[in-house]
Every structure is written in structure tokens, then in C-alpha cells.
VMD Tcl script that draws the C-alpha trace (Angstrom):
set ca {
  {101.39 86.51 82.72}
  {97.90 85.11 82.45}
  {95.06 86.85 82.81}
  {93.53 87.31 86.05}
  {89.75 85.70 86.20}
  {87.36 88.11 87.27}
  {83.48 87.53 88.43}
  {81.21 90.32 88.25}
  {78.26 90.92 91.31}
  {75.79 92.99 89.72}
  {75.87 94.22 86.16}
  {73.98 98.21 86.52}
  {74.95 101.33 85.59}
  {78.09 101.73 87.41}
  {79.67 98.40 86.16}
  {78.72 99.29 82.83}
  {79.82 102.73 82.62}
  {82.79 102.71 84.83}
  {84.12 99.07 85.93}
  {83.55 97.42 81.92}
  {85.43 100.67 79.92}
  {88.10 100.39 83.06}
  {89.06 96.75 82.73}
  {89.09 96.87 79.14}
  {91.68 99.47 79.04}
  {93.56 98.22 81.78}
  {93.79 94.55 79.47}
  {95.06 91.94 82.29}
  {91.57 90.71 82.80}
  {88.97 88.08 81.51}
  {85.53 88.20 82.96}
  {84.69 84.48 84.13}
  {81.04 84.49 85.42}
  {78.65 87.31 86.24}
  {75.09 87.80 88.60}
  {72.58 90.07 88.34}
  {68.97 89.27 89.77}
  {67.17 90.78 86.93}
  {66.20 88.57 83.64}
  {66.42 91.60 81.31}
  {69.64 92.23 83.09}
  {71.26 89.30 82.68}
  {70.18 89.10 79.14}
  {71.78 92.68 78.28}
  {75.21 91.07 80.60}
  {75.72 88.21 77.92}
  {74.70 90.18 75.14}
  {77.83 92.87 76.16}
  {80.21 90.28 77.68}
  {79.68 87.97 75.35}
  {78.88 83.97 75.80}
  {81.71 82.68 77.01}
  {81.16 84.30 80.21}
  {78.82 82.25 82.80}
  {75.61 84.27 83.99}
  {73.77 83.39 87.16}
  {70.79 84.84 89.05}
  {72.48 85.77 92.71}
  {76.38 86.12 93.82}
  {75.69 83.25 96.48}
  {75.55 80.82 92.90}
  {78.57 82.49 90.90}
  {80.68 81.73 94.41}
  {79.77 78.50 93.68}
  {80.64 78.12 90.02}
  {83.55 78.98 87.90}
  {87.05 79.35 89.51}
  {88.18 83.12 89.64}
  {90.74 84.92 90.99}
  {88.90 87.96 92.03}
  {85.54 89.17 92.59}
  {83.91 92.94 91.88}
  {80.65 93.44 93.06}
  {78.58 96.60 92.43}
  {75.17 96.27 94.02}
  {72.76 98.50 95.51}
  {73.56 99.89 99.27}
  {71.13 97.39 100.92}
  {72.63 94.57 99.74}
  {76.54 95.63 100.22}
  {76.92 93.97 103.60}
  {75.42 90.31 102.08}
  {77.53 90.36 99.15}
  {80.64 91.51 100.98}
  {80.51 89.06 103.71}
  {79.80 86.25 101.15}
  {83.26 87.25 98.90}
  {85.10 87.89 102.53}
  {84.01 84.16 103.33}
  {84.89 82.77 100.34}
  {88.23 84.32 101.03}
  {88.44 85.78 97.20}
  {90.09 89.14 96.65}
  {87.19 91.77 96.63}
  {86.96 95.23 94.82}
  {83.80 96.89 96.79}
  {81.50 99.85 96.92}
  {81.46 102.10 100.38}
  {79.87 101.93 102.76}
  {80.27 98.54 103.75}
  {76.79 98.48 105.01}
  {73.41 100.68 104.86}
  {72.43 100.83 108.51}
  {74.51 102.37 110.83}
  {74.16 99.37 113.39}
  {75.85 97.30 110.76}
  {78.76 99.74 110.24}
  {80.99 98.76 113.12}
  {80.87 94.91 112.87}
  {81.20 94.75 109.20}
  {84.55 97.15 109.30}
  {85.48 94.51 112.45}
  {84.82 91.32 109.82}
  {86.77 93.49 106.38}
  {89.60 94.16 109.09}
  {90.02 90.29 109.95}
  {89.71 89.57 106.31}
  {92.68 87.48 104.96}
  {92.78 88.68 101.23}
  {93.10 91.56 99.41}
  {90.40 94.28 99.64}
  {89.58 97.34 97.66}
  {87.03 99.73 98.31}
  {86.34 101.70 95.06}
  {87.40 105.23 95.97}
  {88.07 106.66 92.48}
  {89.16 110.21 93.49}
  {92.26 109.58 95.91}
  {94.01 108.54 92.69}
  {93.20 111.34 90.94}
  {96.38 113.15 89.55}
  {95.48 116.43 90.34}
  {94.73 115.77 94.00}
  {98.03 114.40 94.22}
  {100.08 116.74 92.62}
  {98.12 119.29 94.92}
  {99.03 117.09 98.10}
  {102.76 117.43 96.96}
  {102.53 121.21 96.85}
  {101.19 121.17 100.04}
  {104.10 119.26 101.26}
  {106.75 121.07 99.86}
  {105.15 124.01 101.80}
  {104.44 125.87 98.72}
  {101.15 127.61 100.57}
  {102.72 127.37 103.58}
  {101.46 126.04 106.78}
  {97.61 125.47 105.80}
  {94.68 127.19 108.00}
  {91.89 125.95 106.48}
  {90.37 123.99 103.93}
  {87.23 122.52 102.38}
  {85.48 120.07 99.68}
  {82.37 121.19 97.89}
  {79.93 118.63 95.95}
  {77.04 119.82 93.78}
  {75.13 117.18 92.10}
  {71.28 116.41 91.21}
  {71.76 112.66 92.59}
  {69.25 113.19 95.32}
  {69.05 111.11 98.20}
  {67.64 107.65 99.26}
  {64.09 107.72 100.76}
  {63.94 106.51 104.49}
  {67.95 106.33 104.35}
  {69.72 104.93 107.68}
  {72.32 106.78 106.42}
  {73.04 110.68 106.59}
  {74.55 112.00 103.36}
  {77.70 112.78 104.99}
  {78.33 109.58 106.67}
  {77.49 108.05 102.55}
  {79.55 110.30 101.48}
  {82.27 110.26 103.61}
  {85.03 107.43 102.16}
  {85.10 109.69 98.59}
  {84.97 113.05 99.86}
  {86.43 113.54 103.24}
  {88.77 110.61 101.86}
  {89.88 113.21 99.13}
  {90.17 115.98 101.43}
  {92.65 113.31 103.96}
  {94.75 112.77 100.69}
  {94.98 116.35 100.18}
  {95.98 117.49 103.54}
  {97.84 114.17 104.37}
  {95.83 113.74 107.86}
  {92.28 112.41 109.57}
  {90.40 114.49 111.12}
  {89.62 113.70 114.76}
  {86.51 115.38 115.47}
  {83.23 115.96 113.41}
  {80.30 118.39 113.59}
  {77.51 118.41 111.12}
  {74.38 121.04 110.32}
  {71.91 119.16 107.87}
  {69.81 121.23 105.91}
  {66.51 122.48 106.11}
  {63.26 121.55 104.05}
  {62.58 123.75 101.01}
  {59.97 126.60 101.75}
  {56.60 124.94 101.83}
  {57.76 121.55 101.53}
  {59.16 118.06 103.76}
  {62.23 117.32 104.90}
  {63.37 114.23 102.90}
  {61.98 110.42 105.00}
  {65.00 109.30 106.46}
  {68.18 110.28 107.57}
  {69.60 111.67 104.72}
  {69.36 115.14 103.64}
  {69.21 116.79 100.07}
  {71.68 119.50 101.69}
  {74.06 119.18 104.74}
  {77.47 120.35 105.63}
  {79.96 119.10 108.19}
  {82.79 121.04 110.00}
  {85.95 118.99 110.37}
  {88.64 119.36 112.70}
  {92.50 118.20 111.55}
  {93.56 119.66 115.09}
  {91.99 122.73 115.46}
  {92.79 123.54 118.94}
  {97.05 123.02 118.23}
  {99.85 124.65 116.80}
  {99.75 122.96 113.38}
  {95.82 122.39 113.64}
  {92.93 122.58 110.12}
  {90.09 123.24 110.28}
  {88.20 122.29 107.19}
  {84.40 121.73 105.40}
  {82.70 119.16 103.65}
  {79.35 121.04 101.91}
  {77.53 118.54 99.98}
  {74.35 119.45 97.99}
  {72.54 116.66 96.23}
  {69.75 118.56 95.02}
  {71.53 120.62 92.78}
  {69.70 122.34 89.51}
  {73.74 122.68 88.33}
  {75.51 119.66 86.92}
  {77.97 117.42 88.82}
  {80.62 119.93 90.13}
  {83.23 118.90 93.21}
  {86.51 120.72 94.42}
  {88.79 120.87 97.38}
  {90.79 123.79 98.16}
  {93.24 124.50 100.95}
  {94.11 127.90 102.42}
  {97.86 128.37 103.92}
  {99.77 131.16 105.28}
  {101.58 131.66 101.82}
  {98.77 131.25 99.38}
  {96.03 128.77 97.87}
  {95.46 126.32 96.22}
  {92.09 124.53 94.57}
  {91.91 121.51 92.68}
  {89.16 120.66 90.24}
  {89.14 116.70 90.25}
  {86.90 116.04 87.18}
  {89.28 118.42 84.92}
  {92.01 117.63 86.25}
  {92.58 121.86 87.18}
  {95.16 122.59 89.81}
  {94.90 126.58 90.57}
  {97.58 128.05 92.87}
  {98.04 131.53 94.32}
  {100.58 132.10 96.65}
  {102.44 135.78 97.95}
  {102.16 136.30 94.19}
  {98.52 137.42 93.72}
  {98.45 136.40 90.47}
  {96.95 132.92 89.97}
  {98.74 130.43 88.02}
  {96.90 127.20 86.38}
  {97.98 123.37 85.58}
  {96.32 120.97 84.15}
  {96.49 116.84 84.74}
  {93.92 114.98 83.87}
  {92.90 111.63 85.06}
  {93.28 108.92 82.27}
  {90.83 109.77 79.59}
  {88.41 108.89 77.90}
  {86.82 109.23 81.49}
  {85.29 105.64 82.64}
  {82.17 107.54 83.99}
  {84.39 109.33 86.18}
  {87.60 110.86 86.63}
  {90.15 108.23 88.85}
  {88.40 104.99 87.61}
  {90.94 103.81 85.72}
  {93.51 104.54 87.83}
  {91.57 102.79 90.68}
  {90.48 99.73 88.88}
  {94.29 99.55 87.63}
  {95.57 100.08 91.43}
  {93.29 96.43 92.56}
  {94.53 94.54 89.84}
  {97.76 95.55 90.67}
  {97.19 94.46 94.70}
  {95.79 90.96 93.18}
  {98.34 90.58 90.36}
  {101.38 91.84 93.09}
  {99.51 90.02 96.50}
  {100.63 93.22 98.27}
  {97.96 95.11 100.14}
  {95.73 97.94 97.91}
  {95.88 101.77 99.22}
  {92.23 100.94 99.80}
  {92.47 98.36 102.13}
  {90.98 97.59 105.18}
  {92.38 99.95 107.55}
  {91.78 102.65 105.37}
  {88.32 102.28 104.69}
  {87.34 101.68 108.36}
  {89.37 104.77 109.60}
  {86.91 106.90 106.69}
  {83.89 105.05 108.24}
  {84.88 105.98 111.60}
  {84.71 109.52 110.28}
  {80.86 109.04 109.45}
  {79.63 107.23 112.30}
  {81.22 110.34 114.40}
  {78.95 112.53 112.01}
  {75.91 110.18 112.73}
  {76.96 110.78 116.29}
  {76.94 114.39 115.85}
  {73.46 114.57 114.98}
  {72.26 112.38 117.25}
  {73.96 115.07 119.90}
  {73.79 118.45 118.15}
  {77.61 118.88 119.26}
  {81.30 118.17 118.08}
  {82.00 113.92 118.24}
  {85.05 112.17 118.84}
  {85.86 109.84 115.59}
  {86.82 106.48 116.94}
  {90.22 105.79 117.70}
  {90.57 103.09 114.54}
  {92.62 100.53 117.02}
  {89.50 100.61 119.71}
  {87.30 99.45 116.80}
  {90.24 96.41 115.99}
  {90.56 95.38 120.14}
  {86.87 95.41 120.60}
  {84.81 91.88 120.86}
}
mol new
graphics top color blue
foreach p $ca { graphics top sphere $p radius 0.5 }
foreach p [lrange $ca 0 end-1] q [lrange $ca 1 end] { graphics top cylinder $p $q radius 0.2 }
display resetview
């Protein structure tokens, strides 16, 4: 089989770290062209990639140059919506970084334009293919907790937030954690409720919408026979370092996953707690479930069979974060959209 042509939009960090190491390993790829806005970026980009591969100054040019197959782009939150639209229009297989936009008035009519999208889309979601979560889903299938109660996912990291944000952190954060948590439990939740955090003693709340600290209340059902409720507590001010984990609480027993090890610990009307281990394909590609997510888009574009990250995915987790924006905005519960209003609407 050939190798599937790949350009790159943007060349930071993340595509260095995470999206380079991934396709490497992964070995069914040849990167074509590449854009990044900087000079000193684009300098470093053919220095790594190497001179065969075509460097321009802005993603509107590379759509214009070299035939690909596929296009990644990894750009700042301000500019996802632009350099979306532009791949959508150019009707090239995209592998994209939530959210879809950075203001909440974009939200809803750039989910409406990735749902009416043709091609294959792929929003990069890392930890829904990490093992661990889904040998912890299967557990909870086979009813090895029993019927769950309750449930929650915890993020600790120093990452801060984004001054003068449109965004709250758990509407940003939204399509990776809740996302996890819906993989784990096997469900959406249909109703949000959020409590941001307060300003340090003596200091400001953060500009914006986003908060250092916030925590939202989630529930799978609460008020029926077979009903979750569940947590998302983010804190992006941590002194700690990067530390995430879901855990689910059932009528038999527990059980929590550690994502970046790879940890599965389960108690059930034993007390004792066992342990298993399965890690996410290592060396880690910045973090745990890259691999396996770069893998699963090249397999949608190599296949031409629809990714697990698709359209209707993605819009259902963005749903869940405008209903936390909406929760705010209230101080009560919100509805999450009803993800075939959001496809009928004009």
C-alpha cells in the first residue's frame, strides 16, 4: 500500500512531541507540506522533517500546494475554527484539536458545518483509546461492580488557564475528560451543573471565563432506576504534577483507572484490592493514547470508514459544554442539547 500523504497545520509543541513520535511509529505516512506562521518555526520544521517536505507560511497556501491525502492541523484555540473550516472546504480528511472553536457563539454552527462535512474527521481525543479505560469499561459491563452509583474524573495539572478565555475550563475540557468518563460508563450525561472556583485569598479571579479551579456535577440519569451521578473536578493550578483518574462506584465494588500508567484497581465484595496493569503504547508520544489515536485516523483514511471520533461524537461532547456554559450563566442544572435538535436546526 502506498503511503498516505500527510500536510501538517502548525508545527508547536504538540505536533512535535506527540503527532511527529506518533506517525513515525505508526510508519504508513509521508509528510508532504507543512505551515507554521513563524520564520524560526518553519526553519526548526525543515530542519526536523527534512527538505523534501514543502514549508509554507499559512494553511490557506499549503491547501493550495502539494496534493495530500490528509491534513493534521494543531494550532492555537483562536485559530481552530479558520483552519478547520478551510480543511472541511477543501473536503480533505482532517485530524483536529477540540474545541472546534474558542467562543462559545461559534460552538454551535461550527459542530452544524463538521456534521455536514463529507470526509473523514478526527478530533484528537487521546484518552478514549486508552487500554486501561477500556478494559475498565468491560468490567463495568460484565457487571463486575455491579450496577454503578456513582462516579467521577479528577485532573490536576499546572497548565493554567487562558487569560480573557470565552471558554470555561470545563466546557475546554469537556471532549477529553467527560469524553473519558462516557467511555467508561458507556452513556452521556443529560444534564450539567457546574461550581467554578473561587480567587485565591488576597488575589483576582482569573480575566475571562475560565477558572484555575472548577468542578461540574453530571447527571447519567440521576432521577431513574439505573441513573449516575458522577464529577468532573478539574484543577489547573496545581503545585503537583499532571495527575488524572476516573473511578466508578457500584453496588458490588470499585473500580479506578489511572490513564497515564495504565493502573486498573478493582475492589469488589472482596475488600481486598486487586491491581492490573496495561499500558498505552510506550514510549509515551507526550501522552498516554496518542499512538493509539493517531493510528485509529489513519486507519479511518487508509479504510474510508468513519473514525470513533467523528462528527457526531464530538458535537454530542460539545453539547455537554455549552450546557455547562449554560449552567453558569443560570446558577442551576442545564439540559445538554438533544444532539439531533442541533442537526435539524437552520
Amino acid at each position: 500500500m502506498s503511503a498516505i500523504r500527510l500536510g501538517l497545520i502548525g508545527y508547536g509543541n504538540w505536533t512535535r512531541e506527540a503527532i511527529v513520535p506518533a506517525l513515525r511509529r505508526d510508519g504508513r505516512t509521508r509528510i508532504i507540506s507543512a505551515a507554521a506562521p513563524s520564520a524560526n518555526t518553519r526553519q526548526r520544521l525543515q530542519q526536523d522533517l527534512g527538505s523534501d517536505v514543502t514549508v509554507f507560511n499559512g494553511f490557506e497556501a499549503l491547501l493550495q500546494g502539494p496534493e495530500v491525502d490528509a491534513i493534521m492541523i494543531v494550532v492555537p484555540d483562536t485559530v481552530h475554527a479558520q483552519a478547520l473550516t478551510a480543511v472541511l472546504d477543501a473536503g480533505l480528511p482532517a485530524f483536529y484539536e477540540p474545541p472546534v472553536a474558542a467562543t462559545r457563539q461559534q460552538i454551535r454552527p461550527m459542530l452544524q458545518r463538521l456534521l455536514t462535512a463529507p470526509q473523514i474527521t478526527h478530533a484528537d481525543l487521546e484518552l478514549t483509546f486508552i487500554p486501561a479505560i477500556l478494559r475498565a469499561r468491560d468490567l463495568i459491563r460484565e457487571g463486575v461492580i455491579g450496577r454503578v452509583q456513582t462516579a467521577t474524573v479528577r485532573l490536576q495539572a499546572g497548565w493554567g488557564v487562558s487569560p480573557h478565555s470565552d471558554l470555561c475550563i470545563i466546557d475546554s475540557l469537556t471532549p477529553w475528560y467527560v469524553g473519558a468518563l462516557n467511555c467508561l460508563l458507556d452513556r452521556q450525561p443529560h444534564r450539567v451543573l457546574v461550581m467554578d472556583g473561587f480567587p485565591s485569598s488576597g488575589g483576582d479571579a482569573t480575566p475571562g471565563r475560565a477558572q484555575n479551579y472548577s468542578i461540574a456535577c453530571l447527571d447519567y440519569g440521576g432521577s431513574g432506576p439505573h441513573g449516575i451521578w458522577a464529577t468532573f473536578q478539574a484543577n489547573l493550578a496545581s503545585q503537583g504534577e499532571l495527575q488524572t483518574h476516573l473511578e466508578a462506584n457500584g453496588s458490588d465494588g470499585d473500580v479506578i483507572v489511572y490513564p497515564l500508567t495504565g493502573e486498573i484497581h478493582l475492589r469488589t465484595r472482596n475488600p481486598a484490592w486487586s491491581m492490573e496493569e496495561i499500558p498505552a503504547i510506550e514510549p509515551i508520544a507526550a501522552l498516554a493514547g496518542m499512538h493509539e489515536c493517531v493510528s485509529s485516523f489513519l486507519d479511518a483514511v487508509a479504510s474510508g470508514r468513519p473514525s470513533p471520533n467523528n462528527a457526531r461524537a464530538v458535537a454530542q461532547l460539545h453539547l455537554i459544554g455549552l450546557a455547562a456554559e449554560a449552567a453558569i450563566d443560570t446558577g442551576t442544572w442545564a439540559d445538554v442539547e438533544d444532539l439531533q435538535t442541533l442537526i435539524d436546526a437552520p
